[in-house]
N, C-alpha and C positions, 0 to 999 in steps of 0.2 A: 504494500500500500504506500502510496506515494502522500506527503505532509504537503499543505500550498506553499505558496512560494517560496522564495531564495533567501536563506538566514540571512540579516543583520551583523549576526555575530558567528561567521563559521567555526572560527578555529577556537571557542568557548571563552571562558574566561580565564584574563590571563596569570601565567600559573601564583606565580609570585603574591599575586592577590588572593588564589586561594590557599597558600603557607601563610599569609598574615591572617587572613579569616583562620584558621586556624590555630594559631598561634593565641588571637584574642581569645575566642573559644575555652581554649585550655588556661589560660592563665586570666584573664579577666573577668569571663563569663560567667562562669561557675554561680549557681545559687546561690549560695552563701553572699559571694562578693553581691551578686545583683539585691540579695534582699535586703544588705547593706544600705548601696546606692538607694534602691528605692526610701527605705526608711529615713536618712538625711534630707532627701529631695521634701520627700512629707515634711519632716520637723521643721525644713526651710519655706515651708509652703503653708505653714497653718500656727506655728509657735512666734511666738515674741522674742527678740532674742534682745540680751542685754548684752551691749559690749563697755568693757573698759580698758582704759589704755591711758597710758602717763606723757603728757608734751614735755617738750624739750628743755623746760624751765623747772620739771618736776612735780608738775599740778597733774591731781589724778581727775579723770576724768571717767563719768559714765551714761552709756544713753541706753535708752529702750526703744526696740526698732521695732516695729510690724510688719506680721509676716508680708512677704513679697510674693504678691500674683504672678510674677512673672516664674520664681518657680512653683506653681499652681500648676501652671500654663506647661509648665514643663515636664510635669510628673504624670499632669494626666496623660498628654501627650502621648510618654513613656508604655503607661501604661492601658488605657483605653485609645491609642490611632490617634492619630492628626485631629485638632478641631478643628471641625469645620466655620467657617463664618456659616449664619443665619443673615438672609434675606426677606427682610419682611417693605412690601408694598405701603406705605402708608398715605397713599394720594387720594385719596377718598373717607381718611381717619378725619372723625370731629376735633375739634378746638383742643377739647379738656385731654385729646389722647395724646395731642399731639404734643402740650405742655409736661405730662408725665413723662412720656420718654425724652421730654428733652432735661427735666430735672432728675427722671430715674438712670438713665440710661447712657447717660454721656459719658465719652472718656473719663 
């Protein structure tokens, strides 16, 4: 049985690329290491983090930072695919809808 047309990529992929896919695999990949990864990603993604640190003069310093959506953005990612953007029409939305998302919803 004949497959349609003429590969893209005849001669597969190239080797070298799959020895480093490999190599990640074995030494990176591993469960353990990833359920790591994931679990920081989280804590950076939903926890408060306090930092402190001393300027140059000697004075201590501390602040409380909020978690960062961007690793949100990053873990779901990770973990449930790509987000997608959501496209919503709103050319025919009333006054009151349109005020909400623009106070709900904005950057």
């Amino acid at each position: 049985m004949v497959k349609g047309g003429p590969s893209l990529n005849p001669s597969g992929r190239p080797k070298k690329l799959v020895e480093i896919e490999k190599m990640l695999d074995a030494e990176h990949r591993t469960v353990e290491n990833m359920k790591e990864v994931f679990a920081q990603l989280r804590a950076l993604a939903t926890e408060n983090a306090i930092t402190r640190w001393t300027d140059k003069d000697g004075n201590e310093h501390e602040s409380n930072e909020q978690p960062n959506p961007a690793f949100m953005k990053m873990y779901l990612e990770r973990t449930l695919g790509p987000v997608r953007e959501l496209a919503i029409d709103l050319a025919d939305a009333p006054d009151e809808v349109l005020r909400w998302a623009a106070e709900h919803l904005a950057n």
